[in-house]
LOTILO-253473 format. One record per residue: residue in three letters; x negated, y, z negated of N, C-alpha, C, O in turn; residue number from 1. Coordinates in pm, 1 decimal. Each point is the difference from the previous one (the first is absolute). Last residue first. Layout:
<rs>
R  residuo      n_xx      n_yy      n_zz     ca_xx     ca_yy     ca_zz      c_xx      c_yy      c_zz      o_xx      o_yy      o_zz  num
R      ala         X         Y         Z         X         Y         Z         X         Y         Z         X         Y         Z  NUM
...
</rs>
This chain:
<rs>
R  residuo      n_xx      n_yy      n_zz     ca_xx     ca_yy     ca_zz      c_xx      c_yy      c_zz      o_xx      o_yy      o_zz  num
R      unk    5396.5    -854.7    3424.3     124.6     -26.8      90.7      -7.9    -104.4      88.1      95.1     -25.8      73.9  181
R      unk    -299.0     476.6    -406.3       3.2    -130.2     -16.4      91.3     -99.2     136.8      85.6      68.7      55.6  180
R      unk    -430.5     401.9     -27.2      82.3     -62.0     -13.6      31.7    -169.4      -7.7     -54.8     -90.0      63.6  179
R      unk    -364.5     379.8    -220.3      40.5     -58.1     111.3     176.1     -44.2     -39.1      34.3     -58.6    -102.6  178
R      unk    -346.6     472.2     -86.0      44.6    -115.1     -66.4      84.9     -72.6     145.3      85.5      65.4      59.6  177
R      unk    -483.8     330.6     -59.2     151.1     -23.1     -18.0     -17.6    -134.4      -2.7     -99.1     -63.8      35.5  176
R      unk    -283.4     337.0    -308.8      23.2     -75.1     124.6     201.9      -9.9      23.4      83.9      16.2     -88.6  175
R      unk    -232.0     467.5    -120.0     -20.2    -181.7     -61.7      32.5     -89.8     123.4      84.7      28.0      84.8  174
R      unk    -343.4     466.2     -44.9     132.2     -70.0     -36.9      22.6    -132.0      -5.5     -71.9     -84.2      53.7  173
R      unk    -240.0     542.5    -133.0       6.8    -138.0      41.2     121.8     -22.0     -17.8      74.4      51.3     -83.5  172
R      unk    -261.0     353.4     -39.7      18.3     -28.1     150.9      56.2    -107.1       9.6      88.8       1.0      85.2  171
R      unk    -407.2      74.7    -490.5     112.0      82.5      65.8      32.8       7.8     126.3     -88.5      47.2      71.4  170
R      unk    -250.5    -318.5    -310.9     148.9     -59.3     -24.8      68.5      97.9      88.8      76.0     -42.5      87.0  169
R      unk    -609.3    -106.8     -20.4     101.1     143.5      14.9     123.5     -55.9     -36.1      35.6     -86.5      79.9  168
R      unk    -501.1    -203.3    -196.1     154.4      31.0      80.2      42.2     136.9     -56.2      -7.4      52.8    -111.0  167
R      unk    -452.4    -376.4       2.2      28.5     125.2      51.9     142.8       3.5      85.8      -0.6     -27.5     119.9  166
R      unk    -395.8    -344.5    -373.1     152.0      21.4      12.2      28.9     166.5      29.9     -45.2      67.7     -92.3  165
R      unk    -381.2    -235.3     -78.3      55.8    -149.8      47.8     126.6      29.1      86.5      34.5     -88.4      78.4  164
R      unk    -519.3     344.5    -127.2     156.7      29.4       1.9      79.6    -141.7      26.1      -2.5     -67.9     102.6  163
R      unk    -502.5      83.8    -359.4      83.3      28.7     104.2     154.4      67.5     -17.2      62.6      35.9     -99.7  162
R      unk    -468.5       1.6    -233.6       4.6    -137.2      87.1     -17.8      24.2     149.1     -93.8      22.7      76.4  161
R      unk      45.1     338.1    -511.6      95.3     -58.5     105.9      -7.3     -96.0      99.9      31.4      41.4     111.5  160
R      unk    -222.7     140.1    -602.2     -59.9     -65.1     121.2     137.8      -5.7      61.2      87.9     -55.2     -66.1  159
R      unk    -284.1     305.7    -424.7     162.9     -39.0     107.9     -44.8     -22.8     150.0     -34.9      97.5      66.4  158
R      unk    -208.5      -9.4    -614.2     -13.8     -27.3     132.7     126.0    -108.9      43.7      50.8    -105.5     -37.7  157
R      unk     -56.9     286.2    -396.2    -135.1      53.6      53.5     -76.0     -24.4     177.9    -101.2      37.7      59.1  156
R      unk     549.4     -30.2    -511.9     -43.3     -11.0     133.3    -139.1      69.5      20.3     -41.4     109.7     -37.5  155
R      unk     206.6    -280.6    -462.5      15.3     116.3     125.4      -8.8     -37.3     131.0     -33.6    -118.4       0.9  154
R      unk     146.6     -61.3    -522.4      -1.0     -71.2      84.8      16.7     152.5     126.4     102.6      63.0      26.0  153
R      unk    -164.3     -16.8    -580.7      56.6      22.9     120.0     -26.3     -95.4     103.7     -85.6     -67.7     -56.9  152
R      unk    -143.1     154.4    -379.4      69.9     -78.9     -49.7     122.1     -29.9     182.8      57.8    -106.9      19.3  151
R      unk    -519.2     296.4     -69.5      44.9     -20.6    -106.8     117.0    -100.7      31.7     -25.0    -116.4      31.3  150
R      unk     -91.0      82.5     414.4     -66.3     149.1     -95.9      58.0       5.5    -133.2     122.1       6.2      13.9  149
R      unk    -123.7    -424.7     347.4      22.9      78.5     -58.4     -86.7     102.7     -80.8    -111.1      -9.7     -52.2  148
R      unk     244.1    -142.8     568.1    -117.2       2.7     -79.7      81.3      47.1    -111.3      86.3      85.5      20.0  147
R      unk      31.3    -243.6     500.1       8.4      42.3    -104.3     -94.6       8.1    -107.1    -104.7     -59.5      25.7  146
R      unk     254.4      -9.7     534.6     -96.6      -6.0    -102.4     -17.2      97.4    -123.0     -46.2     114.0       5.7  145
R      unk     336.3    -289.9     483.3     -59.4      61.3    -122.8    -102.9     -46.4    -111.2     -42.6    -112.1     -28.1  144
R      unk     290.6      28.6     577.6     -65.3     -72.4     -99.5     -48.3     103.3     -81.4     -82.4      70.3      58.5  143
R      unk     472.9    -195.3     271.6     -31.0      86.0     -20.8    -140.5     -89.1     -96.0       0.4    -119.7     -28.6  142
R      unk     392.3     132.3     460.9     -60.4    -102.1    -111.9     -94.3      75.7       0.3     -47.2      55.6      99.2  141
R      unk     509.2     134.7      89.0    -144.3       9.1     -18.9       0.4    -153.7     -49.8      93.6     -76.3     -23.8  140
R      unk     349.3     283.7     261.7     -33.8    -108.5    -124.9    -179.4      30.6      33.6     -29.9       4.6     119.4  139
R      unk     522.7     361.9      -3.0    -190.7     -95.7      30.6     -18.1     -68.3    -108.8      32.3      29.8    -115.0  138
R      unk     417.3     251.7     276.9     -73.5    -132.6     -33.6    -114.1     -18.1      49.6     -38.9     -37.9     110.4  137
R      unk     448.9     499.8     -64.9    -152.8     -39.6     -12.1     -31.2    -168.0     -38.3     103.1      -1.6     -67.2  136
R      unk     287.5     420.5     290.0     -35.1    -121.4     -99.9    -125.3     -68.0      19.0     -45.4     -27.8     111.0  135
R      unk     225.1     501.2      -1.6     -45.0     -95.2      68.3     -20.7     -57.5    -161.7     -34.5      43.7    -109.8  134
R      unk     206.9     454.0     124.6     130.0    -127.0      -5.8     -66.7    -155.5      55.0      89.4     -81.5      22.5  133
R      unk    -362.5     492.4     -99.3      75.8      18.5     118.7     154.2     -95.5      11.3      89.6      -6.4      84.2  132
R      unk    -423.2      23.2    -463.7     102.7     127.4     -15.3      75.3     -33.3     160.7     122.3       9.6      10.3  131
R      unk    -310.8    -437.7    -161.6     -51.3     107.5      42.0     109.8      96.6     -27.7     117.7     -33.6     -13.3  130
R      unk     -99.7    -439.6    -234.5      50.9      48.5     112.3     -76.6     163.9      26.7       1.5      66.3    -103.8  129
R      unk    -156.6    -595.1     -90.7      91.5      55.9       1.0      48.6      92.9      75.0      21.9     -43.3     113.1  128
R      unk    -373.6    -340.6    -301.0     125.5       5.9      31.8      82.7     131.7      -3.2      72.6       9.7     -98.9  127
R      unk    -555.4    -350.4      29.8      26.5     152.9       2.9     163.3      15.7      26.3      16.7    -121.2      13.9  126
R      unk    -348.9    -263.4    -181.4      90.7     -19.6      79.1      20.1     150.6     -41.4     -12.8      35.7    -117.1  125
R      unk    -376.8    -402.3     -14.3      31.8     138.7       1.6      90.9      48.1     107.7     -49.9       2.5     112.5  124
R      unk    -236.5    -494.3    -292.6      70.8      65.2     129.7      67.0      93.4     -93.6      35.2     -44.7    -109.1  123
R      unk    -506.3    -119.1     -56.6     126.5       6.4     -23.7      28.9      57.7     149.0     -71.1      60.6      80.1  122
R      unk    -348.2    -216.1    -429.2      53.0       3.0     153.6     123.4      27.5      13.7      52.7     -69.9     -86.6  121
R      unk    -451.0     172.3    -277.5     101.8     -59.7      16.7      43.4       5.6     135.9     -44.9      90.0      71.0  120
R      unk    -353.0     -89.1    -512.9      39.4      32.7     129.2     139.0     -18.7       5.5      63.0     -40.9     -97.5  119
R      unk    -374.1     212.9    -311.3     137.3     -81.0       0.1      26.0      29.3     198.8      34.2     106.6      51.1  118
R      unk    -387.7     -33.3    -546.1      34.2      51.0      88.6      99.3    -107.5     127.0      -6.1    -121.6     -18.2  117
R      unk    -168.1     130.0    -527.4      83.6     155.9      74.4      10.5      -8.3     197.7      56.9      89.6      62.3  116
R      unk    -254.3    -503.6    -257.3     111.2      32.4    -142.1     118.0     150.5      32.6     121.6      18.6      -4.0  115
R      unk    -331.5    -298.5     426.5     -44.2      30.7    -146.2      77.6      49.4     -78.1     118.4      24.8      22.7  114
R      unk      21.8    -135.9     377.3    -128.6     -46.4      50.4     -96.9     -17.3    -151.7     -90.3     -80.0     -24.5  113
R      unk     591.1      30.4     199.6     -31.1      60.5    -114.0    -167.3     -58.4      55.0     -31.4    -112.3      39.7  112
R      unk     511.8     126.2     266.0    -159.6     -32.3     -70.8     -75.1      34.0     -70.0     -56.4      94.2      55.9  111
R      unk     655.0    -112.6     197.1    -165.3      50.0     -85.1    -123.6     -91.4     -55.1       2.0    -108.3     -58.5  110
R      unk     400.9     159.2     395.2     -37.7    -113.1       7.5    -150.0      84.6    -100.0    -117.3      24.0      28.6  109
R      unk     682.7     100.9     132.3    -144.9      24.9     -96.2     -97.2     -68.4      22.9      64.4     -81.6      65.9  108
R      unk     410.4     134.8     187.4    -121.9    -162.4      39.2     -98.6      94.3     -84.2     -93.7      32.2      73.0  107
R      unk     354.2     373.3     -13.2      72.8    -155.3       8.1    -155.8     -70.2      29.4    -105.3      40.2      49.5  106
R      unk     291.2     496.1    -155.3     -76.6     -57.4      32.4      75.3    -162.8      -8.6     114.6     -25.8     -36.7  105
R      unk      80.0     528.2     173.6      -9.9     -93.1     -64.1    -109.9    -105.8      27.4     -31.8     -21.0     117.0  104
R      unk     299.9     507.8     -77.3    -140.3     -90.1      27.2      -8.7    -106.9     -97.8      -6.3       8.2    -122.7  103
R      unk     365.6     457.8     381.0     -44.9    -136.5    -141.4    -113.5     -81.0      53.3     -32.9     -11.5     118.1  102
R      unk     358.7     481.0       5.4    -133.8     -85.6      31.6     -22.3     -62.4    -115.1      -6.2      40.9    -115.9  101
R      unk     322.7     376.5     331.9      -0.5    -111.2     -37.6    -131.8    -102.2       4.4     -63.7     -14.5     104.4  100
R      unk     101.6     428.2     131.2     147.8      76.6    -101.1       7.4    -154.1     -88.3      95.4       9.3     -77.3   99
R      unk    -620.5     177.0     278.8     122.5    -131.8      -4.0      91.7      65.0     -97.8     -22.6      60.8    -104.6   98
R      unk    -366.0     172.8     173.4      54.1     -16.9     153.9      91.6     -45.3     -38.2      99.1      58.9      43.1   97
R      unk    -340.1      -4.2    -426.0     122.1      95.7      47.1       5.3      37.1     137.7      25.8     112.6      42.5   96
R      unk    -337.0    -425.6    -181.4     137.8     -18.8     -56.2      74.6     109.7       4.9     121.3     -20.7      -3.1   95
R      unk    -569.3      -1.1     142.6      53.0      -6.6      30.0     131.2     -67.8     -26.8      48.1     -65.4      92.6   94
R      unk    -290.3     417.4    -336.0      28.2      17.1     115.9      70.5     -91.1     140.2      63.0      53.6      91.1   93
R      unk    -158.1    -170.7    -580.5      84.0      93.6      65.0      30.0      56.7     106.7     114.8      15.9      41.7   92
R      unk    -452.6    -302.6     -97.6      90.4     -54.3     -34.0     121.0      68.6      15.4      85.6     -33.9      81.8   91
R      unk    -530.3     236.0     -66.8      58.4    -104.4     116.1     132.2     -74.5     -33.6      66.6     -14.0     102.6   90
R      unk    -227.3     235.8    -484.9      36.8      75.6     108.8      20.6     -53.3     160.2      96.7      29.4      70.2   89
R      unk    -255.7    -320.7    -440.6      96.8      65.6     -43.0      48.4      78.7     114.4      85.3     -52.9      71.2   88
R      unk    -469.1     -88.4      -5.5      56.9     -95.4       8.7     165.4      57.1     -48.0      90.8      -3.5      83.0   87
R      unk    -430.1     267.4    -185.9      27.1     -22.3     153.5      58.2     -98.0      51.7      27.1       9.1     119.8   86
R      unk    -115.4      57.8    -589.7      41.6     128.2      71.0      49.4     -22.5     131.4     112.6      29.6      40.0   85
R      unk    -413.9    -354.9    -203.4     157.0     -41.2     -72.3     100.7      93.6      60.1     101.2     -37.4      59.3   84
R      unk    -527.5     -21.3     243.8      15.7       4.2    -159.6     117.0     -39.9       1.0      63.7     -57.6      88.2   83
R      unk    -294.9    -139.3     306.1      55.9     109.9     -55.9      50.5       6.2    -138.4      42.8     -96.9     -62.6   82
R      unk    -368.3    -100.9     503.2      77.5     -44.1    -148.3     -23.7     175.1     -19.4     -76.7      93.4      23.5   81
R      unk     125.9    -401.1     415.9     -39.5     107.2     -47.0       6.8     -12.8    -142.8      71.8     -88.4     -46.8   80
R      unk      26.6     -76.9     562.4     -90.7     -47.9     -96.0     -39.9      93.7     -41.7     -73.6      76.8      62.0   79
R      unk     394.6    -187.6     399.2      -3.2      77.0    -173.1    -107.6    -104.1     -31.1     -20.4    -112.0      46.7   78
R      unk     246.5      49.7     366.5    -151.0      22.1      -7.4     -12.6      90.9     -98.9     -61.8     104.4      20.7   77
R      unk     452.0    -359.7      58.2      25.4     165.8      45.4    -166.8      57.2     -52.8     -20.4     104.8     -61.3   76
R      unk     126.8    -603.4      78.2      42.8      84.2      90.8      24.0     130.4      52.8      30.6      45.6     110.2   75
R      unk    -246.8    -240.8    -519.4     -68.7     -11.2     172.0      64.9      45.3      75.8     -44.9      90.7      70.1   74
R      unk      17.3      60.2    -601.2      96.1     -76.0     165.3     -26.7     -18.4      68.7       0.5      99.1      73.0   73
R      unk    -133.5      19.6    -590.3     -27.7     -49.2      91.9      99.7     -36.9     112.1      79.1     -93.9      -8.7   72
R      unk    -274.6     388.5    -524.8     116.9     -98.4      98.7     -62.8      21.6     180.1     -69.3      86.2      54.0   71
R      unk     -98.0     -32.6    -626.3     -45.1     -12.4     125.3     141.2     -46.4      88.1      67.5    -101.0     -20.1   70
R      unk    -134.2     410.7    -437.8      57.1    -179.1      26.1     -42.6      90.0     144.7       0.2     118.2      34.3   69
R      unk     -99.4     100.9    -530.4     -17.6      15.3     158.5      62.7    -167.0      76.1      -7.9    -110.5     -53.8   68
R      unk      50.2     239.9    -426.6      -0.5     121.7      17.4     -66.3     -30.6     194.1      -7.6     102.2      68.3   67
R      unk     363.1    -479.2    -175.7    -130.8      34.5     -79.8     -35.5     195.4      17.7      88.1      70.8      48.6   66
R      unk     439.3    -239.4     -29.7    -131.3      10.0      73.6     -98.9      50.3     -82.7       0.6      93.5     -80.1   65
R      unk     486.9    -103.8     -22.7     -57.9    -118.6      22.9    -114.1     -52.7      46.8     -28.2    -119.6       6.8   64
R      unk     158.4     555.7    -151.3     -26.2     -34.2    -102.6     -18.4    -154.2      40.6     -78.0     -66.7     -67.9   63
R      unk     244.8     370.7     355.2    -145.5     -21.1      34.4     -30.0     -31.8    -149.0    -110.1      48.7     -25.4   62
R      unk     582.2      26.6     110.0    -137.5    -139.9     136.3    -126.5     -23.2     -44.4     -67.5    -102.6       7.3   61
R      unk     460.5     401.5    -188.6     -67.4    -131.3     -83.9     -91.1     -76.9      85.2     -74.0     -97.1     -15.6   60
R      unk     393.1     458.3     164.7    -163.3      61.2     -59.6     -62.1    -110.2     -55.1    -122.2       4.6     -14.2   59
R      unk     509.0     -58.6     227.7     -85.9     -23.8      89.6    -155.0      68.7     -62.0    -116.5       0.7      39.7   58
R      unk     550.8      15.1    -271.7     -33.5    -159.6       9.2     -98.1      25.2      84.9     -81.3     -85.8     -34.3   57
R      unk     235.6     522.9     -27.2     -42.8     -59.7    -112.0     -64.4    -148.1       9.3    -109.9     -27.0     -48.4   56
R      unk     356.7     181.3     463.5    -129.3      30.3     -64.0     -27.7      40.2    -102.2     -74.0      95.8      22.2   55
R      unk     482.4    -270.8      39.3     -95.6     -88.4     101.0    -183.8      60.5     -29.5    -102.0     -59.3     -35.2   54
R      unk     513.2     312.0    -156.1     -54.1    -135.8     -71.5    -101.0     -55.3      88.8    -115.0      -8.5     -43.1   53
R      unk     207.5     349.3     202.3      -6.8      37.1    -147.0     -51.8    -106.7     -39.1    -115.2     -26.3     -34.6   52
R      unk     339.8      14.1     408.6    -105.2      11.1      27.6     -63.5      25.9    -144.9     -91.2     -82.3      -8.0   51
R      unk     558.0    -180.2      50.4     -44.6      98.9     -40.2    -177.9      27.9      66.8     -60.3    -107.2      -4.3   50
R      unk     407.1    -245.8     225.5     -91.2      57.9    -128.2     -62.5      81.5       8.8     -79.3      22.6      91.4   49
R      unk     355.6    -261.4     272.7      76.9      54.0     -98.3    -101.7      77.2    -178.6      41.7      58.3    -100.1   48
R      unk    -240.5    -338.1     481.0      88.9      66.5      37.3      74.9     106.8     -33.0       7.3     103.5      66.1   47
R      unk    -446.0    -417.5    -292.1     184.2       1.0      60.9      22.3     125.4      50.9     -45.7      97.3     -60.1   46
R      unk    -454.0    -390.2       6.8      56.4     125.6     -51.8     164.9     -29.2      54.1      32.1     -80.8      87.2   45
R      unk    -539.0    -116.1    -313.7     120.1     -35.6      60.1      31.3     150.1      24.5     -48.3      98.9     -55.1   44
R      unk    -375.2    -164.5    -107.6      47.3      31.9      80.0     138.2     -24.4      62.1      20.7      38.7     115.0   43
R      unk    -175.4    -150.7    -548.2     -34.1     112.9      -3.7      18.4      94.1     138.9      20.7     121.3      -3.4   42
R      unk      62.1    -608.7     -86.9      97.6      99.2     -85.8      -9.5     165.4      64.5      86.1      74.7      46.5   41
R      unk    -390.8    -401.5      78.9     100.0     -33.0      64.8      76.4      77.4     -17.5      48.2      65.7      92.3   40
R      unk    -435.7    -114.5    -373.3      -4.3      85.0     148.0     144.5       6.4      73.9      32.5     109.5      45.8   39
R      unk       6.6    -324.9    -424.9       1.6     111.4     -37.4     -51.4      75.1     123.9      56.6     101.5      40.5   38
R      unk     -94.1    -572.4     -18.3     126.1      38.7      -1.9      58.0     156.9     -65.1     120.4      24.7      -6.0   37
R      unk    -597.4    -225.6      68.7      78.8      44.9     160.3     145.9       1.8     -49.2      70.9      55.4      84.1   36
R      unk    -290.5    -124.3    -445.0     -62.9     116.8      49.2      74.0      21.5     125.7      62.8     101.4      30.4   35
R      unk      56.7    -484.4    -314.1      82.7     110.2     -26.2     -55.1     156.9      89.7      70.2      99.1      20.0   34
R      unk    -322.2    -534.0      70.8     138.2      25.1      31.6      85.3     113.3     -17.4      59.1      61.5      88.7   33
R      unk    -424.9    -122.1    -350.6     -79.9      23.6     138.4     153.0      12.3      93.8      37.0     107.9      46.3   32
R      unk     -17.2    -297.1    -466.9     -15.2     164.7     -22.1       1.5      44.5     112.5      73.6      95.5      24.5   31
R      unk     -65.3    -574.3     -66.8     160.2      92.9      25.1     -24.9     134.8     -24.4      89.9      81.5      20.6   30
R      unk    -471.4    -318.0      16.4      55.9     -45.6     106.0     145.2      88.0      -7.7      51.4      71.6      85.9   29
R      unk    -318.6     -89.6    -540.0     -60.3      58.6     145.0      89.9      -1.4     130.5      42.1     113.4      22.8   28
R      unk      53.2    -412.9    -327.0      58.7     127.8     -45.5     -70.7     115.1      90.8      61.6      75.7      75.1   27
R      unk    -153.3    -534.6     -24.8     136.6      46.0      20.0      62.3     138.8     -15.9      94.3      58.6      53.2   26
R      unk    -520.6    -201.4    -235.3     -24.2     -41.7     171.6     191.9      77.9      90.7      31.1      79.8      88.5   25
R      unk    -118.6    -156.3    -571.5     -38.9     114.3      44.3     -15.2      21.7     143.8      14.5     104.4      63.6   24
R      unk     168.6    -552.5    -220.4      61.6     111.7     -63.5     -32.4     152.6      69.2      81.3      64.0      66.7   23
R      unk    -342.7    -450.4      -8.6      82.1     -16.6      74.3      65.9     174.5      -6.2     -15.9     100.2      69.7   22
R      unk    -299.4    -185.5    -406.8     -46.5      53.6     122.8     121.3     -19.8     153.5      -6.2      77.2      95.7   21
R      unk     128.4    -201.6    -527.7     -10.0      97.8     -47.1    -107.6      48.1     150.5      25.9     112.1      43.8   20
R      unk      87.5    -546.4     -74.4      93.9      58.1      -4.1      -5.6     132.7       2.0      82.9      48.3      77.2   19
R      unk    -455.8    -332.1    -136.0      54.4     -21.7     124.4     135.3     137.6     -27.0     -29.8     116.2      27.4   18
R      unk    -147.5    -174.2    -411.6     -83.8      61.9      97.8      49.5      -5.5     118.4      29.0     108.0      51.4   17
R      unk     172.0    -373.6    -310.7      55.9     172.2     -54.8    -122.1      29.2      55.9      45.5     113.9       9.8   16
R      unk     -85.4    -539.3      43.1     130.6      16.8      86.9      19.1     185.4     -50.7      58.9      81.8      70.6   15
R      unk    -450.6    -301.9    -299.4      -0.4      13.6     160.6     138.3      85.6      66.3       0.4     106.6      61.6   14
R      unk     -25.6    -131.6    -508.8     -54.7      83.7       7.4       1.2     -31.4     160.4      50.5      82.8      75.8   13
R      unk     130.9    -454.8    -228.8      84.9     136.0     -13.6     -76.2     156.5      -1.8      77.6      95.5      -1.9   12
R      unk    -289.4    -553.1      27.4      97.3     -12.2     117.7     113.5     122.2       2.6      72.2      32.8      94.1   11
R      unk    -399.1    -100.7    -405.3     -55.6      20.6     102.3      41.9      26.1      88.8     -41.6      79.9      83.9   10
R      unk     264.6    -186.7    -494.7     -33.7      83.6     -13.7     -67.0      19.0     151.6      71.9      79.6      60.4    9
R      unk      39.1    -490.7    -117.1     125.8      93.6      20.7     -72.9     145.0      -0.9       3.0      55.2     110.0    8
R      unk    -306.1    -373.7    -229.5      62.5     -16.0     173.3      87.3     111.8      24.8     -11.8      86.9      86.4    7
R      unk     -93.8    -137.1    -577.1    -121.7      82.8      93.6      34.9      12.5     169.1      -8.6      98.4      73.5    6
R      unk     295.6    -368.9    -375.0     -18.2     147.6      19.2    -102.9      68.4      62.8       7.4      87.6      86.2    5
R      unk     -52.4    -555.0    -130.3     116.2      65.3     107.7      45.8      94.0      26.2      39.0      37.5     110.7    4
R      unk    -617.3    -196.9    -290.7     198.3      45.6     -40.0      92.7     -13.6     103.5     -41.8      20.0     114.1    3
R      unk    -415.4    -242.8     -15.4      29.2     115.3       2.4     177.2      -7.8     -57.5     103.6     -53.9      38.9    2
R      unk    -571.7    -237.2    -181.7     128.4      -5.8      65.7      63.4     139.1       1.5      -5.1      69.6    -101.4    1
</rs>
């Protein structure tokens, strides 16, 4: 006859296994998050800020990138992989077109294929304003691919889908409002 402890006991090494792979599963997932939310960081820019500062924050890019990541656009018939360096320096270069620019990602939809390595799909929203004074919105859907290296979560490949969304804000004017009567 089998104990009740013994049950319990079985039933509590199971559930703390279960748990403890849930657990890491999770913890992975919000590291991977925190990555595009430090890309994000790293390129925002204001108006009003210091260049000093902006580029200090823009030297951190390429610490989010493997030592080579592949990126991809169909639409602008890119396919290339570029180091960290160069990735870095493209970056600068083109962020200091924009007197303003934020990026934001939305809808994560990650995949952990293995222990280090980690797909994902995501919409990627650009937002902001050219030195010329033109307002900018493009929404991408995007697909990456991550890997970890010791202990880091990097980029190793940036697929561009499509263009979901492309508007010029500057110029526009708001629909008129129909009189009431």
């Amino acid at each position: 006859m089998v104990r009740p402890k013994s049950i319990i006991a079985g039933i509590l090494v199971i559930g703390l296994g279960v748990f403890c792979m849930l657990y890491f599963l999770q913890s992975n997932q919000r590291k991977i998050k925190r990555q595009f939310q430090r890309l994000s960081e790293s390129v925002s820019k204001e108006s009003h800020e210091d260049r000093l500062k902006w580029m200090v924050r823009v030297q951190k890019i390429k610490r989010l990138f493997a030592d080579n990541c592949a990126v991809t656009d169909e639409s602008r018939s890119l396919s290339r992989t570029y180091t960290r360096e160069e990735i870095q320096a493209h970056a600068v270069s083109a962020l200091s077109q924009f007197s303003e620019l934020t990026l934001g990602f939305h809808d994560l939809d990650i995949t952990m294929s293995q222990k280090t390595t980690a797909k994902v799909i995501l919409n990627a929203q650009v937002k902001g304003k050219w030195h010329t004074g033109e307002d900018i919105l493009e929404v991408y859907e995007v697909k990456c691919a991550l890997q970890k290296i010791e202990k880091d979560w990097v980029f190793t490949e940036i697929h561009v889908i499509e263009l979901l969304k492309k508007q010029k804000l500057g110029g526009m004017t708001p629909p008129r409002r129909r009189a009431e009567g």
